[in-house]
C-alpha positions in Angstrom: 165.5 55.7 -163.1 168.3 56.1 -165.4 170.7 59.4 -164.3 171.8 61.5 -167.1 173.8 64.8 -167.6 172.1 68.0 -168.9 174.5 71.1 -169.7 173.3 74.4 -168.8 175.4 77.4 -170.8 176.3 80.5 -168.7 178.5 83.4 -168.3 181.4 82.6 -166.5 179.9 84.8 -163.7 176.8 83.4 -162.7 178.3 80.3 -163.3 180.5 81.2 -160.3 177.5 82.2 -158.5 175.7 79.1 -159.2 178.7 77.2 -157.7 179.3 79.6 -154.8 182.0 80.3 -152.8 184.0 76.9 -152.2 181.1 75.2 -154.0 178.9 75.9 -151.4 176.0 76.9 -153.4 176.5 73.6 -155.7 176.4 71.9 -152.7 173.1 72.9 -151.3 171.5 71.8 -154.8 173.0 68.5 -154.8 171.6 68.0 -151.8 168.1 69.4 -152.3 167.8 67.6 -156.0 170.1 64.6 -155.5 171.9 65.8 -158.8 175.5 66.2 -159.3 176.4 70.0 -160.4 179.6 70.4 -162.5 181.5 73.5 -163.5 183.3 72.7 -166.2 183.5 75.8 -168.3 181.0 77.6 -170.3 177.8 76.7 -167.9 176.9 74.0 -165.4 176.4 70.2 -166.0 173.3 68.5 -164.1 173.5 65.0 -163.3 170.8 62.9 -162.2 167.1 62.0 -163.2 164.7 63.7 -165.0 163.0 65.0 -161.8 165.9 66.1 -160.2 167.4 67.6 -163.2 164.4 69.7 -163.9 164.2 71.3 -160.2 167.9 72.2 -160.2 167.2 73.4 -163.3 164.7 76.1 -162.3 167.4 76.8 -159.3 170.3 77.4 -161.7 168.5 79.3 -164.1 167.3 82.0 -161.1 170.4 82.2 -159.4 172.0 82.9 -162.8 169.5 85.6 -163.4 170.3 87.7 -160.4 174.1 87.4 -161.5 173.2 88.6 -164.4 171.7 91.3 -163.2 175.0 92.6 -161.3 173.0 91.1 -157.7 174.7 89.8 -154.8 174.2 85.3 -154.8 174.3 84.5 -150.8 173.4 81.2 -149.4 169.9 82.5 -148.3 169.3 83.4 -152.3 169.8 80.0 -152.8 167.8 78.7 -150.3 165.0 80.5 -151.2 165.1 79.6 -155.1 165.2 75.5 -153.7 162.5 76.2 -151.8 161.0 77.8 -154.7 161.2 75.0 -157.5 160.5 72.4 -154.6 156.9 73.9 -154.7 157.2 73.8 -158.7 156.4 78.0 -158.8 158.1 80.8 -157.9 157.0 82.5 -154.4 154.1 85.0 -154.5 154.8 88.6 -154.8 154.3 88.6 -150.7 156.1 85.4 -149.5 158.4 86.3 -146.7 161.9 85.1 -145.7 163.2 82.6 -142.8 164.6 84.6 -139.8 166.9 83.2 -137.0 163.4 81.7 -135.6 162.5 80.4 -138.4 160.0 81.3 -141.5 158.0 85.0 -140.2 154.4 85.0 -140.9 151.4 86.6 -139.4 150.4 86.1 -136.1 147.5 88.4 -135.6 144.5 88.7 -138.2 145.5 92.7 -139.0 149.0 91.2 -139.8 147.5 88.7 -142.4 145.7 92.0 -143.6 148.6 94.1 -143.9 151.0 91.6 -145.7 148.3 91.0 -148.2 148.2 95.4 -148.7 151.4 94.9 -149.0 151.5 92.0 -151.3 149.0 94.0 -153.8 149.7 98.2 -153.3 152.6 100.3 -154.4 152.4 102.0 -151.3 151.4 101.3 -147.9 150.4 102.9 -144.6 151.1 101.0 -141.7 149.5 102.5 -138.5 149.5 101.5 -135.1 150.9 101.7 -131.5 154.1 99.9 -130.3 155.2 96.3 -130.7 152.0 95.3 -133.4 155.1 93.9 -135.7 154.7 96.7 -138.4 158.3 97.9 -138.7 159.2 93.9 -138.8 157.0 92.7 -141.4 157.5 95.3 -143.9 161.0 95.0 -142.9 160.3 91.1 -144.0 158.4 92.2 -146.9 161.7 94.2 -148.1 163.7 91.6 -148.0 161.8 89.1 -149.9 161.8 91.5 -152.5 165.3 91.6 -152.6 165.7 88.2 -152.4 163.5 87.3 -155.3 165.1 90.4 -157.0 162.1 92.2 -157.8 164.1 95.1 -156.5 167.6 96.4 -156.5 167.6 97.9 -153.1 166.0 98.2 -149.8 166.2 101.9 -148.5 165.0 102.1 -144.8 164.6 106.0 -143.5 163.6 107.3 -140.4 163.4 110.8 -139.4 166.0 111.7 -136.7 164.2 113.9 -134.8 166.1 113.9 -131.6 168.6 115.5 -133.2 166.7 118.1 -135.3 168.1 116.5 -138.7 171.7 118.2 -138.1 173.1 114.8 -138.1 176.5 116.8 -139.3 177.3 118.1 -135.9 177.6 114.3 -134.2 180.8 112.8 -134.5 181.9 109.9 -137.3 181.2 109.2 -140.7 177.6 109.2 -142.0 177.0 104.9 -141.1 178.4 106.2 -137.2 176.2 109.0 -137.5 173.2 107.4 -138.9 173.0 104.3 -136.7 171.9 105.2 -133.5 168.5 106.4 -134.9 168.5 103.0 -137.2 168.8 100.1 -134.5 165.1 98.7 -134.6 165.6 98.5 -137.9 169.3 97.4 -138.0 167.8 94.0 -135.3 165.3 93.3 -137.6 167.6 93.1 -140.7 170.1 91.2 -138.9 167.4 88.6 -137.6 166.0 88.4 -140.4 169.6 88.2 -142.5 171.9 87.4 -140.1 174.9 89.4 -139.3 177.3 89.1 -142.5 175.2 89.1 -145.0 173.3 92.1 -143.8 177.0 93.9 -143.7 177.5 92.0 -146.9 174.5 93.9 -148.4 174.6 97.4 -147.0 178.3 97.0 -148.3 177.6 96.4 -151.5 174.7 99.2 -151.6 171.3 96.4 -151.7 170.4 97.6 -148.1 170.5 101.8 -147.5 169.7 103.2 -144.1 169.8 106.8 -143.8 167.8 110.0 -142.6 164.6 111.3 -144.2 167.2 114.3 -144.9 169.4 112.4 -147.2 166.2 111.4 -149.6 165.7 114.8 -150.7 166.3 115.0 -154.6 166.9 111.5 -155.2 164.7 109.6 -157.3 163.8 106.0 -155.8 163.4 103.6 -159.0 163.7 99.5 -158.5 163.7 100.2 -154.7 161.6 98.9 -151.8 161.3 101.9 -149.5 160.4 101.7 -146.1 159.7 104.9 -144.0 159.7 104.5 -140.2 158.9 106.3 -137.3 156.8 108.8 -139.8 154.7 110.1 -137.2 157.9 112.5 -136.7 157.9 113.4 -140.3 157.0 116.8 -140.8 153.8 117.8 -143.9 156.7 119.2 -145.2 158.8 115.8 -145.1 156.0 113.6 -146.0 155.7 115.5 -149.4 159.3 115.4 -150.2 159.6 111.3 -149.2 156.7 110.5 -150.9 157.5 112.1 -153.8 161.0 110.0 -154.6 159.2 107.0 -155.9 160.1 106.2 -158.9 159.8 103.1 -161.8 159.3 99.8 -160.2 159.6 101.2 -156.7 157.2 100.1 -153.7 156.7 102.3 -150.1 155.8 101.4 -146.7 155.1 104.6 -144.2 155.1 102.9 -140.7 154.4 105.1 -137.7 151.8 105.4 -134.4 149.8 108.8 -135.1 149.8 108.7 -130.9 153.4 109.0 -130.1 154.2 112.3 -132.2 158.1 113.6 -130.8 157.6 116.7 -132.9 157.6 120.6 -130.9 154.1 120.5 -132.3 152.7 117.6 -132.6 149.9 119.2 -135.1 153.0 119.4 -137.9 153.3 115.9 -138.1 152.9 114.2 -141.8 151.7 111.1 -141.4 147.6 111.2 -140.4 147.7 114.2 -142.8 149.2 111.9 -145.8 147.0 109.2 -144.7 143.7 111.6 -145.2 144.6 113.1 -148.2 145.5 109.2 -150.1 143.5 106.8 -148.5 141.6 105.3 -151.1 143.3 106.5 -153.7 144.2 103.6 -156.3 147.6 101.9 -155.1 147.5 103.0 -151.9 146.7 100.7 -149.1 146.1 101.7 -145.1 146.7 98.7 -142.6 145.8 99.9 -138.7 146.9 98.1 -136.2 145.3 98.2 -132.6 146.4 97.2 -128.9 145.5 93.3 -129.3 147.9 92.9 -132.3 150.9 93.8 -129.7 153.4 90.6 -129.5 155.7 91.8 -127.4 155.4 91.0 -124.1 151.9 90.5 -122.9 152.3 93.4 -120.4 152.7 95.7 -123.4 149.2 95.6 -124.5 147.9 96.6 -121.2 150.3 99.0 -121.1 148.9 100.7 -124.4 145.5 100.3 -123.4 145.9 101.6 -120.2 147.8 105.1 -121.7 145.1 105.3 -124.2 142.4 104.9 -121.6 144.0 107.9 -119.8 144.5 110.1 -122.9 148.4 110.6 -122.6 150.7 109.3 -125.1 154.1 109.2 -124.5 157.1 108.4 -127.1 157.7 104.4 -126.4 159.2 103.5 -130.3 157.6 101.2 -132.4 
């Protein structure tokens, strides 16, 4: 099959991006296509068959897009938009990224359930007791979206109860300050990621952690929002949070309504948000039980075996 070249025309930014850093990105599609990619001023030049052509095509043209669009082009965006025109479409509005284990996907049926509520509704309840995976996969979710760049950020907040919200008085600047409370969230980003381009990201603004006190009076728009640990959001809280979405933004509220840190437990948000929106359009509500734990196997006993006995002590989710 004859090999022929095809020039693409570009800005001279994304046609940086498409080459990547010491043509590392060209790379990867030369190898995924068997096409020869060219920089050569004004655009790229594909060369190769038709077949190959076409695929690095689709890659170039995606890859240029987020550029466009003033968005960060890592490796892993490449990777993804390869595997993407491999399959001949793009990935469905819930396909989830490759961690350091490899591709994350459901492992329990209410998993499958709740990727699809999440694949489908603007916002999403995720309930359930420790170690079901719901922080992770809409932590997986997130970054799909921001792969694919269906959003412009991914804003993960938790409450900080522990230390009454008066993260001012601790020592450091706000990341120092902030952190503590963020590490299940900070190992799933990084497994998912992997360490630099996660600190690439939160660098460049794509990835926000903070408080549930630093969303007050912002308005959320292009975002993919991820509320953990909202069992300790107050009613009070829950209104204000929920209330920052804004155009093209999506939500996940993840918490276990049995493991409430609040003074009294009674204030807490979250089963009152669920009650007053469940089944209202564009709201979903995933629950999770004790046989969708996948931490260790003793965990599940361990939940059954508090739940049996009525007490619920704070474990993290």
């Amino acid at each position: 099959m004859s090999r022929t070249a095809e020039f693409i025309t570009l800005s001279e930014a994304a046609a940086r991006a498409v080459a990547g850093p010491s043509s590392r990105h060209a790379a990867l599609i030369e190898d995924a296509f068997d096409v020869l990619v060219e920089t050569p001023g004004g655009g790229v030049s594909l060369t190769g068959d038709v077949r190959g052509r076409a695929s690095a095509k689709r890659v170039v043209e995606a890859l240029a897009l987020r550029a466009e669009r003033g968005l960060e082009v890592a490796e892993a965006d490449v990777r993804v938009a390869i595997g993407q025109a491999r399959t001949g479409r793009g990935s469905p509005p819930g396909a989830l990224p490759s961690g350091r284990r490899g591709p994350v996907s459901p492992r329990t049926p209410a998993q499958a359930r709740y990727l699809d509520t999440l694949a489908k509704c603007d916002l999403v309840f995720g309930l359930g007791p420790a170690g079901t995976g719901k922080t992770f996969l809409a932590v997986a979710a997130g970054v799909g979206a921001l792969l694919r760049g269906d959003v412009d950020r991914l804003i993960v907040s938790r409450p900080a109860v522990e230390a009454g919200e008066r993260l001012g008085f601790l020592p450091g600047d706000l990341t120092e300050k902030v952190d503590p409370y963020m590490a299940p969230v900070w190992e799933a980003l990084t497994d998912i990621l992997g360490a630099e381009q996660f600190r690439r990201r939160r660098e460049k603004g794509e990835i926000e952690l903070a408080p549930i006190a630093f969303m007050r009076g912002r308005t959320l728009s292009h975002a993919y929002v991820i509320v953990d640990e909202a069992q300790n959001c107050s009613r009070m809280q829950m209104r204000m949070v929920l209330t920052r979405l804004g155009e093209g933004a999506k939500m996940v509220v993840t918490g276990d309504p049995s493991q409430i840190d609040l003074p009294q437990p009674r204030d807490s948000g979250l089963a009152h948000a669920v009650g007053l929106l469940e089944g209202e359009k564009g709201v979903g509500v995933a629950r999770f039980g004790p046989e969708d734990v996948v931490r260790h196997p003793l965990v599940e006993r361990i939940v059954r075996a508090y739940e049996a006995d009525g007490r619920s002590p704070g474990a993290g989710s």
